[in-house]
BAVO-280959 format. One record per residue (C-alpha): residue in three letters; x, y, z. Coordinates in steps of 0.02 Angstrom, whole numbers, plus 50000, padded with zeros to 5 digits. Example, Ala and Ser with C-alpha at 12.3 -4.5 7.8 and 13.67 -1.06 7.14 Angstrom:
2
  resn   east  north     up
   ALA  50615  49775  50390
   SER  50684  49947  50357
//
This chain:
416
  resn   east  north     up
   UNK  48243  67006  60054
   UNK  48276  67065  59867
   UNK  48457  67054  59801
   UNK  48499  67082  59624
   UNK  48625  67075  59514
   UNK  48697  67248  59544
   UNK  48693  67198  59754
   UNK  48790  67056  59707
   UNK  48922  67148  59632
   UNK  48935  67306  59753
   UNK  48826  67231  59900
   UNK  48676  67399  59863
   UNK  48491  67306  59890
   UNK  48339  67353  59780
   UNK  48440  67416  59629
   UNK  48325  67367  59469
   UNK  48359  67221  59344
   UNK  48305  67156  59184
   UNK  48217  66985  59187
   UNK  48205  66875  59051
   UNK  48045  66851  58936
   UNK  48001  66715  58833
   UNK  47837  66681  58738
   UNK  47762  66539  58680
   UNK  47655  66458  58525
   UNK  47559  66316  58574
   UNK  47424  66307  58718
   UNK  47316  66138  58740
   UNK  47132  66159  58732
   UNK  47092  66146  58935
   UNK  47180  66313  58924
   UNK  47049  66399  58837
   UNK  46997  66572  58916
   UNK  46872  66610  59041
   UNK  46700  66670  59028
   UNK  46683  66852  58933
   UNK  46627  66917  59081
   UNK  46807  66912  59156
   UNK  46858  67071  59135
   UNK  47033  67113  59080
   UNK  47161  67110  59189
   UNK  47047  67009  59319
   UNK  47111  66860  59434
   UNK  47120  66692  59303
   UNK  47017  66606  59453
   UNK  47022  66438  59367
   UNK  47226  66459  59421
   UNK  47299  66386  59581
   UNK  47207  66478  59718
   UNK  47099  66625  59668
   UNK  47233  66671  59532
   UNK  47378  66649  59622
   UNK  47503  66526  59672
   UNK  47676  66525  59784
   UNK  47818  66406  59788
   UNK  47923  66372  59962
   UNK  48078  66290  59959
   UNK  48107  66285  60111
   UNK  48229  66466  60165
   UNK  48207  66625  60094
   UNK  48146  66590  59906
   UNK  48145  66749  59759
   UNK  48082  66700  59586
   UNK  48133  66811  59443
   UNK  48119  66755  59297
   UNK  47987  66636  59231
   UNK  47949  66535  59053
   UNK  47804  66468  58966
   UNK  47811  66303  58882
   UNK  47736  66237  58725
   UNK  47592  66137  58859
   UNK  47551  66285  58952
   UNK  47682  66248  59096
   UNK  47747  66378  59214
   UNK  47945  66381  59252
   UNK  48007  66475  59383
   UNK  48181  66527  59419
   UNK  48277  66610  59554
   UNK  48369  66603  59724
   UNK  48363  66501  59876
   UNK  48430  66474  60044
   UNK  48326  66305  60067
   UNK  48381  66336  60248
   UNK  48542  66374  60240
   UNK  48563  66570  60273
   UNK  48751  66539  60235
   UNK  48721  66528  60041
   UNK  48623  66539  59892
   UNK  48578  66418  59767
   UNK  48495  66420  59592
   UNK  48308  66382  59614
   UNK  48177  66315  59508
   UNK  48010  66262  59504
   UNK  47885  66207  59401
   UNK  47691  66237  59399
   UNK  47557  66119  59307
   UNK  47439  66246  59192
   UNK  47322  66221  59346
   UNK  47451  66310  59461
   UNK  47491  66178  59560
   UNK  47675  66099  59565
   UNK  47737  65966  59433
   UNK  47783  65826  59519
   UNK  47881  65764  59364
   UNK  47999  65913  59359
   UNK  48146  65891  59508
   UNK  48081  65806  59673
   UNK  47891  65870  59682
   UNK  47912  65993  59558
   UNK  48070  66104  59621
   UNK  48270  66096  59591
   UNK  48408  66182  59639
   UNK  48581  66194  59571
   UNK  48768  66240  59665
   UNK  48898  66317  59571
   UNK  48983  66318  59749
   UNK  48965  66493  59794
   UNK  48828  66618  59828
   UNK  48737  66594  59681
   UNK  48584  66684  59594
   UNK  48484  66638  59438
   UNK  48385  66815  59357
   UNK  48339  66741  59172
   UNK  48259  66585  59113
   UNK  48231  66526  58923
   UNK  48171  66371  58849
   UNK  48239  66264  58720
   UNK  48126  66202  58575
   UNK  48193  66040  58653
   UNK  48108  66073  58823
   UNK  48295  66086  58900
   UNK  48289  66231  59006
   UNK  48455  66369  59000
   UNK  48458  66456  59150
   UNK  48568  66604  59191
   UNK  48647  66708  59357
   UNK  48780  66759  59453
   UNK  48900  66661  59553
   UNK  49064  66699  59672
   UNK  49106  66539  59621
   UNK  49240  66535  59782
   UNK  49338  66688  59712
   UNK  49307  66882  59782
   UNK  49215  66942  59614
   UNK  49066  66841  59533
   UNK  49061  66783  59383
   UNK  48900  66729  59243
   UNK  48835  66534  59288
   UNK  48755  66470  59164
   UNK  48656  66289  59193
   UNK  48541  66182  59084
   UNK  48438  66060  59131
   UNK  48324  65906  59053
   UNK  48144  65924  59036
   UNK  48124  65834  59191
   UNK  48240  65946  59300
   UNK  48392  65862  59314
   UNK  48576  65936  59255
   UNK  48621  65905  59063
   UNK  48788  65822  59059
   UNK  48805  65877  58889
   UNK  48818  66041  58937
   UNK  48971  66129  58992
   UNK  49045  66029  59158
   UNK  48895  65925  59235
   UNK  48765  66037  59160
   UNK  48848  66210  59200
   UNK  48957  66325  59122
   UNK  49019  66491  59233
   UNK  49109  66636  59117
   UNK  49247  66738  59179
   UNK  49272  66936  59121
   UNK  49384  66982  59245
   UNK  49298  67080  59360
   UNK  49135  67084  59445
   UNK  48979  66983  59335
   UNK  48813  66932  59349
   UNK  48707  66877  59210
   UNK  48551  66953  59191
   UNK  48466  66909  59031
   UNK  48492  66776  58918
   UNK  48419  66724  58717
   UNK  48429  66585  58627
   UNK  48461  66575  58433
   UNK  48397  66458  58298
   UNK  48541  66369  58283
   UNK  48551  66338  58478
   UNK  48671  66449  58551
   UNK  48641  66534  58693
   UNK  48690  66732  58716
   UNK  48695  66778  58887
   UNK  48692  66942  58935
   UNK  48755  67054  59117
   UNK  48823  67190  59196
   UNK  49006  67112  59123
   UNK  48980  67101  58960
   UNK  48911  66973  58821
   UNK  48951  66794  58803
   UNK  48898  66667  58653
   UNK  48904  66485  58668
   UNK  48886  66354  58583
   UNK  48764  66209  58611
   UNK  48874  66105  58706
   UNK  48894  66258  58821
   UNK  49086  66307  58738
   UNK  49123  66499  58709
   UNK  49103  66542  58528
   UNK  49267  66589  58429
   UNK  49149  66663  58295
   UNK  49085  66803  58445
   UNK  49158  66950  58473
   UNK  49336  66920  58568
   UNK  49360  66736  58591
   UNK  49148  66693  58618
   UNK  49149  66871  58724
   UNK  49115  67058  58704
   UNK  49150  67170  58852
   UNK  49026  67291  58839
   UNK  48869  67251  58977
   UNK  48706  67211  58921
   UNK  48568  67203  59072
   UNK  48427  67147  58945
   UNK  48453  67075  58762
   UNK  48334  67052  58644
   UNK  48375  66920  58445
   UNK  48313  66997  58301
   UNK  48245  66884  58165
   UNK  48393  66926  58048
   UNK  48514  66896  58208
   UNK  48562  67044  58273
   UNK  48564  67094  58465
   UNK  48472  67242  58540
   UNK  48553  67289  58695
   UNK  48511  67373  58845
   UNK  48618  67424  58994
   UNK  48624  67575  59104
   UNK  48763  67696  59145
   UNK  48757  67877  59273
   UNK  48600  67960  59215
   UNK  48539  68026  59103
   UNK  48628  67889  59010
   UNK  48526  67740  58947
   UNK  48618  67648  58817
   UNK  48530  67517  58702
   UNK  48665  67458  58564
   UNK  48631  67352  58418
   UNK  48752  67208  58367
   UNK  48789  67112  58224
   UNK  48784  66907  58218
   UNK  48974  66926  58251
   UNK  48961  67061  58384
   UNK  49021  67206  58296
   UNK  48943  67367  58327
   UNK  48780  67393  58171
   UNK  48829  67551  58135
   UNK  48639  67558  58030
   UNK  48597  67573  58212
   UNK  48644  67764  58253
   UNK  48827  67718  58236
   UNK  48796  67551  58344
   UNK  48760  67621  58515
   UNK  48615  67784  58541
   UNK  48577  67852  58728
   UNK  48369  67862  58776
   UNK  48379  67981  58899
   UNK  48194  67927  58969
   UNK  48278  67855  59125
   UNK  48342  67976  59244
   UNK  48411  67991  59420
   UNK  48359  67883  59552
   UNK  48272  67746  59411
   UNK  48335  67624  59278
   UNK  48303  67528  59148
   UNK  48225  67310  59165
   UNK  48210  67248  58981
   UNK  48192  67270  58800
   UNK  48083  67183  58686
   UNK  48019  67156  58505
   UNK  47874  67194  58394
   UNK  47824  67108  58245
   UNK  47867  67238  58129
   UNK  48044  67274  58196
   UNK  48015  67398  58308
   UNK  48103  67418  58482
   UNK  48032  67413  58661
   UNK  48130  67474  58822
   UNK  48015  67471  58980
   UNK  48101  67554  59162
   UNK  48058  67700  59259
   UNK  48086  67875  59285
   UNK  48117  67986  59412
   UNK  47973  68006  59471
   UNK  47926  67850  59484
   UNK  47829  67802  59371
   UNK  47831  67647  59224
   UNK  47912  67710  59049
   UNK  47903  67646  58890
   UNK  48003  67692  58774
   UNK  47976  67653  58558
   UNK  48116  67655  58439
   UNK  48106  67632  58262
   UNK  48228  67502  58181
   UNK  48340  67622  58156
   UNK  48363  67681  58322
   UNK  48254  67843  58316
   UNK  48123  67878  58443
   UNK  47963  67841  58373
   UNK  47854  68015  58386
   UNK  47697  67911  58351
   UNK  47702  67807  58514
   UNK  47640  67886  58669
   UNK  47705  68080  58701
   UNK  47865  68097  58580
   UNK  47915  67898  58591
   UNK  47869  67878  58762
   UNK  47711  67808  58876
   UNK  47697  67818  59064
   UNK  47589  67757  59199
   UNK  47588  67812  59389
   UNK  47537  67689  59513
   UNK  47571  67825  59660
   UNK  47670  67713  59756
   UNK  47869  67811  59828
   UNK  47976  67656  59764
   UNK  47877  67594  59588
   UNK  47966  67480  59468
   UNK  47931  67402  59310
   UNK  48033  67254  59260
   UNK  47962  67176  59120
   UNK  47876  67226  58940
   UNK  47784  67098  58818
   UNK  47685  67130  58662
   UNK  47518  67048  58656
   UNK  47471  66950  58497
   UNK  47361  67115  58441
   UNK  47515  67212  58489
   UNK  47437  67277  58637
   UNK  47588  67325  58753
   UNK  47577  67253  58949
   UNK  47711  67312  59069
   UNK  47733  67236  59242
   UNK  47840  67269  59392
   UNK  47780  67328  59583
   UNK  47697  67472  59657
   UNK  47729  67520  59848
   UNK  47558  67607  59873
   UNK  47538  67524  60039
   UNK  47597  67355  60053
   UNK  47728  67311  59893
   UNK  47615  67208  59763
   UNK  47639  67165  59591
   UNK  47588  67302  59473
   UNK  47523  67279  59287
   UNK  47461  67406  59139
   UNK  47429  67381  58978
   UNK  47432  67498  58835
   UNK  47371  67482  58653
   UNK  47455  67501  58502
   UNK  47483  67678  58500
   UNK  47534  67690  58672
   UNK  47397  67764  58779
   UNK  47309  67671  58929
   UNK  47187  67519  58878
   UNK  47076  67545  58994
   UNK  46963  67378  58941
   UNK  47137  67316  59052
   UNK  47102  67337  59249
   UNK  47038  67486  59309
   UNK  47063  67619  59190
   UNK  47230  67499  59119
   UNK  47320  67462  59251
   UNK  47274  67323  59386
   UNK  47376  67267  59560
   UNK  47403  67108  59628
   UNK  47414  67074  59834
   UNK  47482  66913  59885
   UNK  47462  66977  60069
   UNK  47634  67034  60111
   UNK  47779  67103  60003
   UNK  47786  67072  59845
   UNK  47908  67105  59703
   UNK  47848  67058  59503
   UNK  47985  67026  59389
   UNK  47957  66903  59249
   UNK  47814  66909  59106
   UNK  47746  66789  58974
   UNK  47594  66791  58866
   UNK  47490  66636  58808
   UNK  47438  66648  58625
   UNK  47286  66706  58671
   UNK  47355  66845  58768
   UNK  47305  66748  58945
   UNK  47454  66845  59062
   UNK  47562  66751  59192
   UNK  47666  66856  59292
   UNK  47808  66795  59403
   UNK  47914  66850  59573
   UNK  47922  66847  59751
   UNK  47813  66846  59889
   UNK  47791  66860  60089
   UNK  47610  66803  60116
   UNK  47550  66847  60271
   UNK  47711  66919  60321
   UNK  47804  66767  60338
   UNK  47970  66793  60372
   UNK  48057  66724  60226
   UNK  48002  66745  60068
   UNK  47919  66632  59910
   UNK  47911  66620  59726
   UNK  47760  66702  59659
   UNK  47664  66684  59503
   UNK  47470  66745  59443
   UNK  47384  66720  59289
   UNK  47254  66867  59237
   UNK  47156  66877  59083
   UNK  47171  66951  58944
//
C-alpha cells in the first residue's frame, strides 16, 4: 500500500520520507475564509465534500506531494498502477479551488508519466511559469533506480523543452530516488534524494557550475533555498545521527554553518526525519519523529545552533497516542505560527495535524487543544502541506475510503 523511497531502494515498506512544500502568494477573492465561527483546524466545508476530496486513477493511487498555485489550484503528485499491478507510473492530478478535478489539466484533470520502469514521483514544485517540475525514483530498466525528473505545461502535458520529451533521469551510480526538490530564481531546479544532489539547468541539463559535474554525492532527503542561495539539507543516517548540512550556491560545504554539516540528535531509533523548512528571519525548521512516537520539531538558529528559546531546549513535541505516528511535513504560517502534519494510527491510520505558535508550545485556538485528525474512512497516510496566504491549510496523501482495496490520492482543506 505505501512504498517510499527508501522501499524502492532496499524493498523495506513504511520507512519515512520527506515531501516537498511549496507556498504560494496570490489567492482570488472566492477564496476568502469561512465564517469566524469555524474554528481552527475545522473541516473547510465549502471544499469538495465536507472538506475532503480523493482522486482514483484507476489501480492503486498514493499522492505525496502536493502544490498550490497562484489561483488557488491543488496539484497532486504521486504513484499509480492505473491497473496495471506490473508497474508504476508518475501520477498527477489536479483539483479546482472547489475540490473538484480540473478538467483542463491532462484528460479530466489527471496525467501520468513512464520513464519505463517502476516509477515513483515524492516532490512537486511549481514554476512562476505554471510549468510543473516533478521529481521520483525510477529503475529505469537497470537493477538500481535512479532520480526522474519530469516537467510538464500548465495544462498537463510533457515539456519538450525539457530534458528528452519532458524528462530528465540522473544517474549516481548506485541506488536513487529523489525525494525533494527546489527551484531557484534563476530557474534551476535542485533535486534532492537518498543519492545525492543534482542541479540543472532550465532546459533540464546538469549544471557544470554544481558541485562535481551538476552533482554532489552526499544525500539530501529534504532541501530547503535560502534567500541568499544556499541549501539546507536534511538526510538521515543510524541513529542518533540526523544530519542537516548547509551548502553554498556552488555546493561546497558553508563552513559558517558548524563546519558545513552539524548532527540533531532529536531523531532516534526506530523514527526519522520528513522535511526542513524556512522562517522569515532565517531560522531553520526540521519536523520527524522520535522514538516514541511522537511529532518533533526541531529550531536552529542560522548558524546551526539549537535554538533554546523554541519549545524545551530547541525542540517541540506532540503525541497523538497512536503505535506507528509520523509527521512528514512542516510549514510556517504567515504569523509564523508552525503547523506540522503527518498520520496517527490511534485506531484506523488518518491524517494527523498540530499547530504550534511562535515559541513552540501547542496553539490550542488549532483543533482540540492544537492538534486535529482527519478520517477519510479507511487508511490514510498525510504527506504533503501548503498554506494559502491567509493561512487556509490543504493537506495532501493517500487514502482507502471505505476500505477499498486499492488506494486514492487524498487532499483536505481546514481553516486556519
Amino acid at each position: 500500500m505505501e512504498p517510499t523511497p527508501v522501499d524502492a531502494v532496499n524493498g523495506q515498506r513504511w520507512a519515512s520520507i520527506a515531501c516537498a512544500l511549496v507556498l504560494c502568494a496570490i489567492v482570488p477573492e472566492s477564496l476568502a475564509a469561512g465564517p469566524a465561527s469555524n474554528r481552527a483546524g475545522s473541516l473547510d466545508r465549502l471544499f469538495a465534500v465536507g472538506g475532503k476530496a480523493t482522486v482514483d486513477f484507476g489501480g492503486d493511487d498514493s499522492g505525496y506531494a502536493l502544490a498550490l498555485q497562484r489561483d488557488g489550484k491543488i496539484v497532486l503528485a504521486g504513484w499509480t498502477t492505473e491497473g496495471r499491478r506490473q508497474g508504476y507510473d508518475f501520477g498527477l492530478a489536479r483539483l479546482k479551488s472547489n475540490g473538484g478535478l480540473d478538467p483542463s489539466f491532462g484528460s479530466r484533470g489527471k496525467t501520468t508519466v513512464d520513464f519505463g520502469g517502476r516509477d515513483s514521483a515524492w516532490a512537486v514544485a511549481l514554476q512562476p511559469d505554471g510549468k510543473i517540475v516533478v521529481v521520483g525514483g525510477t529503475t529505469n530498466g537497470r537493477r538500481h533506480d535512479d532520480f526522474a525528473v519530469a516537467r510538464l505545461k500548465p495544462n498537463g502535458a510533457l515539456d519538450a523543452s525539457f530534458g528528452v520529451g519532458g524528462k530528465v533521469t540522473v544517474d549516481f551510480g548506485s541506488y536513487e530516488n529523489a525525494a525533494a526538490v527546489t527551484l531557484q530564481p534563476d530557474g534551476k531546479i535542485v533535486v534532492a534524494g537518498s543519492g545525492g544532489l543534482a542541479r540543472l539547468t532550465p532546459s533540464g541539463v546538469l549544471d557544470p557550475s554544481f558541485g562535481a559535474g551538476g552533482k554532489y554525492t552526499a544525500g539530501g532527503l529534504a532541501v530547503a533555498l535560502q534567500p541568499d542561495g544556499k541549501l539546507v539539507l536534511f538526510d538521515s543516517c543510524q541513529p542518533p545521527c540526523t544530519p542537516v548540512t548547509r551548502l553554498n550556491a556552488d555546493a561546497t560545504p558553508d563552513l559558517a554553518f558548524g563546519g558545513g554539516t552539524i548532527a540533531v540528535d532529536f531523531l532516534k531509533a526506530g523514527a526519522g526525519p520528513s522535511t526542513v523548512a524556512l522562517q522569515r528571519d532565517g531560522k531553520i525548521l526540521l519536523a520527524g519523529t522520535v522514538k516514541d512516537r511522537k511529532f518533533a520539531v526541531v529550531r536552529l538558529n542560522q548558524t546551526g545552533s539549537l535554538d533554546r528559546f523554541f519549545g524545551s531546549r530547541g525542540r517541540a513535541t506532540v503525541s497523538f497516542g497512536g503505535r506507528n505516528d509520523g509527521a512528514k511535513a512542516v510549514a510556517v504560517e504567515p504569523d509564523g505560527k508552525i503547523v506540522v502534519a503527518g498520520t496517527t494510527s490511534n485506531g484506523d491510520y488518518n491524517f494527523a495535524l498540530a499547530r504550534f505558535n511562535r515559541a513552540g508550545v501547542l496553539d490550542r485556538s488549532f483543533g482540540v487543544g492544537g492538534k486535529t485528525t482527519v478520517n477519510f474512512g479507511g487508511g490514510d497516510a498525510a504527506y504533503g502541506l501548503a498554506l494559502y496566504p491567509d493561512g487556509r491549510i490543504v493537506v495532501g496523501g493517500w487514502a482507502t475510503p471505505n476500505d477499498k482495496p486499492a488506494s486514492d490520492f487524498a487532499v483536505a482543506r481546514l481553516h486556519r
